[in-house]
C-alpha positions in Angstrom: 0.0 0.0 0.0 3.1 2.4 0.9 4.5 1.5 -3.0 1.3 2.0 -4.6 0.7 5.4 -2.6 4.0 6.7 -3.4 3.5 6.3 -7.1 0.2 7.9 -6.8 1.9 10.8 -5.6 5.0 10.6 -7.9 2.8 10.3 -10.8 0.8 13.4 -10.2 2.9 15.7 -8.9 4.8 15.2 -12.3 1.0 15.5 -14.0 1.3 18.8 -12.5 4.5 20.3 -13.5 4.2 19.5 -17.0 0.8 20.7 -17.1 2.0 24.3 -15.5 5.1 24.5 -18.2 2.1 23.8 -20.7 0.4 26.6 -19.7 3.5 29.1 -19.2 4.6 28.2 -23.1 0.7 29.1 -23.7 0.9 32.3 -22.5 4.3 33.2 -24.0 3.3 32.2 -27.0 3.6 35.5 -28.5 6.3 37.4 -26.7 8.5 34.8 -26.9 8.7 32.5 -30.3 10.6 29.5 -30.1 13.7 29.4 -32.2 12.3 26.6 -34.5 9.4 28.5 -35.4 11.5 31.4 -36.8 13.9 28.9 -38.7 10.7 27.6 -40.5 10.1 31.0 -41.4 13.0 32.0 -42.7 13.4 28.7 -44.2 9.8 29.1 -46.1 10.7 33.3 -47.2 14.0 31.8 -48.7 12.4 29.3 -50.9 9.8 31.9 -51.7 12.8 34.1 -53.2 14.8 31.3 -54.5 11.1 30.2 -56.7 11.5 30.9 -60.5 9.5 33.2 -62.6 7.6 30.3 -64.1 6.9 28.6 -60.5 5.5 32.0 -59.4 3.3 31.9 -62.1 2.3 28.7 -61.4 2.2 29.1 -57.3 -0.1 32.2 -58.0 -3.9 32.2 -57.9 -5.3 32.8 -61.2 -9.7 33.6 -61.6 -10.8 31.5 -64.7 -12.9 33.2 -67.3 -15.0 31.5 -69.7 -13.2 32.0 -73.3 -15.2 34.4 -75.8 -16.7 32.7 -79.0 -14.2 32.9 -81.2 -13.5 30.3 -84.5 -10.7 28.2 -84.6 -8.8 29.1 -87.7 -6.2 30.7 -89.4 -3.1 32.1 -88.1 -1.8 29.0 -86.4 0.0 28.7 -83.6 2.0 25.9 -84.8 4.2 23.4 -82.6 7.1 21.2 -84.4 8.3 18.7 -82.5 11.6 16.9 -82.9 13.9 14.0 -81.4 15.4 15.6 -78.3 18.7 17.5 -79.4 17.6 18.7 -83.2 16.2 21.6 -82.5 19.0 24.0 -84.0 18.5 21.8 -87.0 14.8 22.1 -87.0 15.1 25.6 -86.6 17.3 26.6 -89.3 14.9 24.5 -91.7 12.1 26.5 -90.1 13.8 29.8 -90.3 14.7 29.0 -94.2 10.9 28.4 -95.4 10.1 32.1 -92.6 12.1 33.7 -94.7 10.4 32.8 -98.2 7.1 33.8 -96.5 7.8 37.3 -95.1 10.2 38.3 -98.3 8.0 41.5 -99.7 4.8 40.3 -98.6 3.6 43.0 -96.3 0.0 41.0 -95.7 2.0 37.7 -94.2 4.6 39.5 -92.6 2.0 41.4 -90.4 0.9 38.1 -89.5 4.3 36.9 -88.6 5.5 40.0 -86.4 4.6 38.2 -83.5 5.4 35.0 -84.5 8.5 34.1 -85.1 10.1 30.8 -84.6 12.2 30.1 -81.6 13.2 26.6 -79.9 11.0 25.5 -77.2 12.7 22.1 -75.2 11.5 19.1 -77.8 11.1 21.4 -80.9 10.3 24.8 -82.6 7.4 27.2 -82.0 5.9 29.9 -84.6 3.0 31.1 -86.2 1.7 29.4 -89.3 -0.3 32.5 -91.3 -2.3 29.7 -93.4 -3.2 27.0 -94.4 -1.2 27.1 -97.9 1.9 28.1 -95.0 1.1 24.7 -92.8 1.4 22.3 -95.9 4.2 23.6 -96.8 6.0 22.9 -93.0 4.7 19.3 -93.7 6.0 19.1 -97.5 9.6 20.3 -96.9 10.7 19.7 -93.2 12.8 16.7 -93.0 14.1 16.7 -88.9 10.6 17.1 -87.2 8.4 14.2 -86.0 4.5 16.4 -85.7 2.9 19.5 -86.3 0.4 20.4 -83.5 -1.7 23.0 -83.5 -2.4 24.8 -80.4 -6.4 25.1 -79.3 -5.6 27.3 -76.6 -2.3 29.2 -75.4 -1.2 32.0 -73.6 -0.4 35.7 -75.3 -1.4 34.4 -78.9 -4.1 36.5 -80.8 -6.9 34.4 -81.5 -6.9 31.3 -78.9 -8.4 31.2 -75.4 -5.9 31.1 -72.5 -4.1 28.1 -70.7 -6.5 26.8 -67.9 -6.1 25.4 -64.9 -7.4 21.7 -63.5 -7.3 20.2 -59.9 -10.3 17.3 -60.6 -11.9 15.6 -63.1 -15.3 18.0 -62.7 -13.4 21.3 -63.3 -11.5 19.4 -66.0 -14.5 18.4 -67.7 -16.2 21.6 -67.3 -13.5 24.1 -68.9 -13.1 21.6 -71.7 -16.7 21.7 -72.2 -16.2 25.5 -72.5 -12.9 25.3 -74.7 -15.5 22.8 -77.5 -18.0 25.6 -77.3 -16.2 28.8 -77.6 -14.3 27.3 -80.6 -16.9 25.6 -82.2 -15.2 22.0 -82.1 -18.8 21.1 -84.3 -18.3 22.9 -87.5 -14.5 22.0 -88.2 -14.2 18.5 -86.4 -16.6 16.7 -89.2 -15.0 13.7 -90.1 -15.1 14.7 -93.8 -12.2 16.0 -95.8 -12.1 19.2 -97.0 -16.3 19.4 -96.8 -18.8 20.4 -94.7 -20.8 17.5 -94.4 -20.3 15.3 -91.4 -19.4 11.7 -90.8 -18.4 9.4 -88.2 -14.8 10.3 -86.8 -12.9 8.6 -84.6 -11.0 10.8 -81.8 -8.2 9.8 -80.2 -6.6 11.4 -77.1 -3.1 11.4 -76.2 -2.2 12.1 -72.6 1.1 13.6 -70.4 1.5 14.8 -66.7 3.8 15.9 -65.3 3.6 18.1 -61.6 0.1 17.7 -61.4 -3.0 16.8 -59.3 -4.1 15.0 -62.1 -1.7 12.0 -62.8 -4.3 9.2 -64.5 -3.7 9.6 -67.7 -6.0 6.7 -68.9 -9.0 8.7 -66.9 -8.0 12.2 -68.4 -8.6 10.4 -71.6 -11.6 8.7 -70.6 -13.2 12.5 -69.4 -12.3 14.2 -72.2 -13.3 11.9 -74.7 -16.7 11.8 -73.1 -16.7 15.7 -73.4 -16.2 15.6 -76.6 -18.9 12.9 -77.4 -21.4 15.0 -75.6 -20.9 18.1 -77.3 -20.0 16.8 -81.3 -23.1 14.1 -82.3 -20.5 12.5 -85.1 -18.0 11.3 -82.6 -17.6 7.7 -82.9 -17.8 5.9 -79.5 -16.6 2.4 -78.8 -20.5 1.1 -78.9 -20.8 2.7 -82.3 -20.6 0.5 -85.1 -18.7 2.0 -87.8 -16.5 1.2 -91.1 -12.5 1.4 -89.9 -11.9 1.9 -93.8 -14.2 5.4 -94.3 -13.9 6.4 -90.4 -11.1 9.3 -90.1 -9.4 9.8 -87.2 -8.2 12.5 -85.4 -5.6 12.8 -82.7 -5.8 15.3 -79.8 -3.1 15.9 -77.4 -4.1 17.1 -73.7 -0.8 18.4 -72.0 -1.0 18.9 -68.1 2.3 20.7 -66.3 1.4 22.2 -62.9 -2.1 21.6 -63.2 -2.7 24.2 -66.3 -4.0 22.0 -69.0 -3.0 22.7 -73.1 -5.3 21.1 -75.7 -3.1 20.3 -79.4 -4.4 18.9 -82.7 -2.1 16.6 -84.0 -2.0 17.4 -87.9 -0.9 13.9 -89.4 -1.7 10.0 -87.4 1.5 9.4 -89.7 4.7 10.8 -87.7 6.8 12.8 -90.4 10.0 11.2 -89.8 8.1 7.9 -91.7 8.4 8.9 -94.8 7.0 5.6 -96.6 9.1 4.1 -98.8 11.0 2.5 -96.5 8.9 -0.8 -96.6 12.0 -3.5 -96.3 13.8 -2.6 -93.3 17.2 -4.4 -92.2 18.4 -5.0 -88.8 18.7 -2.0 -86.6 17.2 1.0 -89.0 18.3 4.4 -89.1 15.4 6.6 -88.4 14.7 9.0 -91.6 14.8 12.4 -89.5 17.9 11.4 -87.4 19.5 9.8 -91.1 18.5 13.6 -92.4 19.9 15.5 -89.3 23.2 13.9 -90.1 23.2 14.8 -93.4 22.7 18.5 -92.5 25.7 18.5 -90.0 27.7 17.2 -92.8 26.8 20.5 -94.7 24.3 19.1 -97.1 21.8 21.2 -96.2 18.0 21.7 -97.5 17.6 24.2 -100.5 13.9 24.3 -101.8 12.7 25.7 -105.5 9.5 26.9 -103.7 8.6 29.4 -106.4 5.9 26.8 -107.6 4.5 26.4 -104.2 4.0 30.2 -103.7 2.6 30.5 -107.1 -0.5 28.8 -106.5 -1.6 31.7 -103.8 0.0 34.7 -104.7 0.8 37.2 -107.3 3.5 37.0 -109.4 5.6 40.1 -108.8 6.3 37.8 -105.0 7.4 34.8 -106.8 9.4 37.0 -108.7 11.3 38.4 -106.0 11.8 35.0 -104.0 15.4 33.8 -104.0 17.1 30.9 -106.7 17.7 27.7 -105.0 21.3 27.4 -105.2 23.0 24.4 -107.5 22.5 21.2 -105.8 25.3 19.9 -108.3 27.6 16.8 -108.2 31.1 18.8 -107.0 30.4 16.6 -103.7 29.9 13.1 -103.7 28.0 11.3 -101.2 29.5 8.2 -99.3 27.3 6.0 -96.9 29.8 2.5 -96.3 27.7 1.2 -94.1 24.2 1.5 -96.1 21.8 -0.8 -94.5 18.6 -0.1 -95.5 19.6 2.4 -97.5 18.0 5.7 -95.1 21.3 7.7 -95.4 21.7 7.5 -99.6 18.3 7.7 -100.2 18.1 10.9 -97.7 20.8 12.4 -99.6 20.0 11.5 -102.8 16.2 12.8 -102.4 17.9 16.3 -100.7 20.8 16.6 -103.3 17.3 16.2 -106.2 15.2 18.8 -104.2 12.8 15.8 -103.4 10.3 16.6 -100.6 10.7 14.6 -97.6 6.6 14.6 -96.9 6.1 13.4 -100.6 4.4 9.8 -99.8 2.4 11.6 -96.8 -1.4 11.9 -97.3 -2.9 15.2 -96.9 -2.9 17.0 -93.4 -5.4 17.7 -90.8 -7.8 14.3 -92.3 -10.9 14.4 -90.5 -11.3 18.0 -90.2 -12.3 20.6 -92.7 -9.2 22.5 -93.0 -8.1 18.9 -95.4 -7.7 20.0 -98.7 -6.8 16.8 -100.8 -6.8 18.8 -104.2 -4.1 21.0 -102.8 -2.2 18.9 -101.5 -1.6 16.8 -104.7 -1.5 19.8 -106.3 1.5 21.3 -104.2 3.1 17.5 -104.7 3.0 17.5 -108.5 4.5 21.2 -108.5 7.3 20.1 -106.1 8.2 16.8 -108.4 8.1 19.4 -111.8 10.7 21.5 -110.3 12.7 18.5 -109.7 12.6 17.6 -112.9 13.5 20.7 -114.4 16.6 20.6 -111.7 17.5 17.4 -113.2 18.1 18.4 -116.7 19.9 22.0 -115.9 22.1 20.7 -113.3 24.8 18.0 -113.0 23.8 14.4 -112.4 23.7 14.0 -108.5 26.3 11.0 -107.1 25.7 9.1 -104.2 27.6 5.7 -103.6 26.6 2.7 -100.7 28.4 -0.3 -100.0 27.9 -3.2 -97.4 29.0 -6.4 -97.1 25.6 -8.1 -96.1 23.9 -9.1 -99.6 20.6 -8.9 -97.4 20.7 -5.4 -96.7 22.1 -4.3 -100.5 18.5 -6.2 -101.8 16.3 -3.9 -99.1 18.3 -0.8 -100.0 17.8 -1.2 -103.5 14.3 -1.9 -103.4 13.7 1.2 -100.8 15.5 3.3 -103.1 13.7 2.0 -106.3 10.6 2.9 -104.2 11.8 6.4 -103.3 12.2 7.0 -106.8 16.1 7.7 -106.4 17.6 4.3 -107.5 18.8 6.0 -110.6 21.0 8.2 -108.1 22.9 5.6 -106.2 25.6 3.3 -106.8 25.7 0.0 -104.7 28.5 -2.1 -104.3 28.7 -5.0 -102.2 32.3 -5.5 -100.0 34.3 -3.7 -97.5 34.7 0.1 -97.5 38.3 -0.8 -97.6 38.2 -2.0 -101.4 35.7 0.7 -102.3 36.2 2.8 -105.7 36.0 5.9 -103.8 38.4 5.2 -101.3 41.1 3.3 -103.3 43.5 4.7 -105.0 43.5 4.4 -108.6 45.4 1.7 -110.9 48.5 2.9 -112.2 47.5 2.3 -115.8 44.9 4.9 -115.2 42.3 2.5 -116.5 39.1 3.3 -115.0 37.4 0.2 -113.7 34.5 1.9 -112.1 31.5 4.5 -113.1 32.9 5.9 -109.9 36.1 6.2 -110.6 35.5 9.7 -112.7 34.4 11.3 -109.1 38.0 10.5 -107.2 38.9 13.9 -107.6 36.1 15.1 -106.2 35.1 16.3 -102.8 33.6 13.9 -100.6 31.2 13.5 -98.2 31.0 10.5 -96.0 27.9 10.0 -93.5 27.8 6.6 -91.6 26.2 4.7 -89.2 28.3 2.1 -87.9 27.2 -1.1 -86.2 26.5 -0.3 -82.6 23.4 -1.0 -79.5 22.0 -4.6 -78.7 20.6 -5.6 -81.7 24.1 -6.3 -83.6 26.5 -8.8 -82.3 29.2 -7.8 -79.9 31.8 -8.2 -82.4 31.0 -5.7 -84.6 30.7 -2.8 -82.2 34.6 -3.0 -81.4 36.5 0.2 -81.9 38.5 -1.5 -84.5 35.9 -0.7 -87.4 36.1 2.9 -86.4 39.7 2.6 -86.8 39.6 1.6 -89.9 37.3 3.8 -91.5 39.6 6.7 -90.3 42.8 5.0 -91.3 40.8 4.7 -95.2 39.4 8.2 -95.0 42.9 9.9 -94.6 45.0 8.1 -96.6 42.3 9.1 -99.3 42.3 13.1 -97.7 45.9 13.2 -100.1 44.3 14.6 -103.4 40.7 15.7 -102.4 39.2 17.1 -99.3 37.0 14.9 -97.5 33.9 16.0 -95.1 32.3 13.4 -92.8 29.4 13.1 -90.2 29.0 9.5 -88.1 27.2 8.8 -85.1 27.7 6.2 -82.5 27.1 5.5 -79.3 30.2 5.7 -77.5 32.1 9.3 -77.7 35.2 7.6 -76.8 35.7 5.0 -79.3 35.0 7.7 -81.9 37.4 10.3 -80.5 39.9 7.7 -80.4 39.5 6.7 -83.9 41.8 9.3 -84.7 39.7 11.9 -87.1 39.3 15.2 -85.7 35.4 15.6 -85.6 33.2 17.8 -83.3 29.8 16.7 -81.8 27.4 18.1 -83.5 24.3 16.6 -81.6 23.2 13.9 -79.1 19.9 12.4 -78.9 18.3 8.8 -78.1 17.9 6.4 -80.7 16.2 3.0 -79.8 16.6 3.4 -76.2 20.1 4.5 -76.7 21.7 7.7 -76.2 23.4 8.0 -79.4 25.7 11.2 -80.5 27.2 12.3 -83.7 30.1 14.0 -84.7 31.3 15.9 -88.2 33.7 18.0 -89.1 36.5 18.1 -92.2 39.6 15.7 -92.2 42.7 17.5 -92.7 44.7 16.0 -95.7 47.3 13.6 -95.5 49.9 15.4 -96.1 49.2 17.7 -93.3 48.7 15.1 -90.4 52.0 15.4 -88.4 
């Protein structure tokens, strides 16, 4: 009884004293702030200051407004995308075709004071003044991968604001407003070119990143059922409908920090496919990254598009619009390691002034801005000019060798499909034994159709043998070695350009040819990097 009382005791007198400090810190509260509280203060201001513009934008309370009525048409507010690490590529292609559409046309350069194109991370942005202006982006540009249009964006003339989106209900409901203000129903007809209205299939393609709303799958689920409420012609998955006549139309919703974009995607077909390549071989080139290489070599894009602007506008502009410069045969293109074939067929269709977007159906399907007779139109001009290149300048040479008799059979019948098999020269064997690269016979018989370009400048772009889906053995440094030991003990008479890309920096560097990265990007899942430059000659290697 003693033990238990003298706990009691313990036990509440200790109740006691804690309960009076309590109380003292309770009424000190204010004259006296604990050290901890001010640190969290500070701590808090600090990362208030350190925030960025665009995070105090974001962190800022903003009142939504319903957008005004307002039609969605032209000028665009045009997004090209690209392969992470082409964007100075993409934008001096972009910036050539800006400048044949603001030369002495005061009505289009009016349009384009506010719009001019700068790099944004994963492409180029600009203003697209029409139409006749977008199908040209998607004739000529060779190093994008899409063309979205923007349905709503901040500080552009014309389009309803960014929004913001915490839930699925204000989601639904802002959407709901973006449909209505921009009259989703009269351009989003499922008809080309017309103003009757079919079935259309829509498909949304979701990204979050930051954001409250992180389901992608139910973002698509909510504003696909927007959209169905609001458009009659929308085809649902109950719907019963022909896959054959049904056109489809992508949408892509962006979310970053809970403000929501809206895009329409202006071909299903990504540009870098440019459709002839039908036979593949092992480990493919892609078509944009074959064409970026070609461009750091110093082959670079140089459109007739006199005939294009001819079909819109008077003739005192076409006039005035600059000469294409020669695309003549003073540089020979090399490709030893051909493949499919996406490097000599890239340069052969650049070095002829082919389009890269030639194959592609007509833009914006499913909508009424699709104009089929234009764009066949704009096509037959673009292959006339070529043409007429053809027979005023010198015959364009391009060479490719391999020593797989597999890949020499999918080249050929790529190029033959490309309509630049006329333009190349296979050979099958080693780059070692090549025409270009050997020396010629001291009898100075000529044993070769390539033979009368030795003397020439040359330009070799190659893709070597490299990732997971070659074997081991061919992705030792040793190949590398040898195509630089070939290259300059050819630099003697001639000067010799080159562009290769790989995926080690350090086997190439080691090589022994003095190249410069031009770019890095991913390729396949691999971080891939290219390098080009000039090779000094011979005689000047110490």
């Amino acid at each position: 009884l003693f033990g238990r009382r003298h706990h009691y005791a313990s036990t509440s007198s200790a109740w006691q004293n804690s309960n009076d400090v309590h109380q003292s810190q309770w009424k000190n509260r204010g004259q006296q702030p604990r050290k901890q509280t001010i640190d969290k203060i500070s701590s808090s201001k600090k990362k208030r200051k350190e925030a960025t513009p665009k995070q105090r934008q974001h962190q800022q309370h903003v009142t939504y407004t319903k957008p005004k009525s307002q039609q969605f048409q032209a000028p665009f507010s045009a997004f090209i995308s690209c392969l992470p690490g082409l964007e100075p590529l993409l934008l001096k292609e972009v910036e050539y075709l800006h400048s044949h559409w603001s030369s002495n046309n005061d009505h289009t350069a009016s349009k384009l004071s506010k719009g001019q194109p700068y790099i944004l991370r994963g492409g180029v942005k600009l203003t697209v003044p029409s139409l006749h202006h977008l199908y040209i982006l998607h004739l000529y540009v060779g190093t994008a991968s899409h063309i979205y249009l923007r349905l709503n964006d901040d500080n552009v003339d014309g389009l309803p604001p960014l929004f913001r989106a915490r839930g699925f209900p204000e989601l639904q409901r802002k959407v709901k407003d973006l449909i209505i203000s921009q009259r989703w129903d009269e351009w989003l007809t499922g008809h080309n070119g017309g103003k009757e209205k079919s079935l259309v299939n829509v498909q949304v393609h979701v990204t979050t990143s930051k954001s409250k709303l992180m389901h992608t799958k139910a973002i698509e689920e909510r504003v696909k059922q927007t959209i169905g409420e609001l458009i009659p012609n929308i085809a649902s998955d109950g719907n019963e409908s022909d896959e054959a006549t049904t056109k489809t139309v992508r949408l892509m919703t962006r979310i970053d920090r809970d403000v929501v974009q809206l895009s329409l995607d202006t071909s299903l077909t990504p540009l870098h496919r440019r459709g002839y390549r039908l036979k593949p071989h092992r480990a493919p080139l892609r078509e944009d990254l074959a064409y970026a290489l070609l461009m750091s070599g110093g082959l670079m894009p140089c459109w007739d598009l006199r005939s294009q602007f001819s079909i819109n506008s008077d003739e005192s502009f076409v006039a005035d619009l600059p000469l294409p410069s020669s695309r003549g045969t003073n540089r020979v293109l090399f490709d030893p390691f051909c493949g499919s074939g996406t490097i000599a067929i890239e340069g052969a269709s650049l070095q002829l002034g082919l389009p890269p977007g030639r194959f592609h159906p007509p833009p914006m399907e499913g909508t009424s801005f699709c104009n089929p007779a234009l764009w066949e139109e704009m096509k037959s001009k673009a292959m006339m000019s070529v043409s007429r290149a053809k027979q005023d300048d010198d015959p364009v040479c391009v060479a490719a060798g391999d020593i797989d008799p597999k890949a020499l059979d999918a080249a050929k019948a790529n190029a033959k499909r490309a309509g630049v098999d006329d333009c190349i020269d296979f050979i099958k064997g080693s780059f070692v034994s090549h025409p270009l690269l050997k020396q010629q016979s001291k009898d100075g018989k000529k044993t070769n159709v390539l033979d009368d370009a030795t003397q020439q400048s040359l330009l070799v772009v190659a893709n070597p043998p490299y990732g997971k889906r070659v074997s081991p053995d061919e992705t030792k440094s040793t190949i590398y070695r040898k195509l630089a030991n070939a290259l300059l003990s050819s630099s003697s008479s001639r000067s010799i350009d080159c562009a290769i890309i790989g995926k080690d920096l350090r086997i190439m560097r080691e090589a022994g040819m003095p190249l410069d990265v031009a770019f890095s990007t991913k390729h396949g899942g691999l971080n891939v990097a290219a390098m080009a430059g000039s090779l000094p000659k011979s005689n000047d290697i110490s």
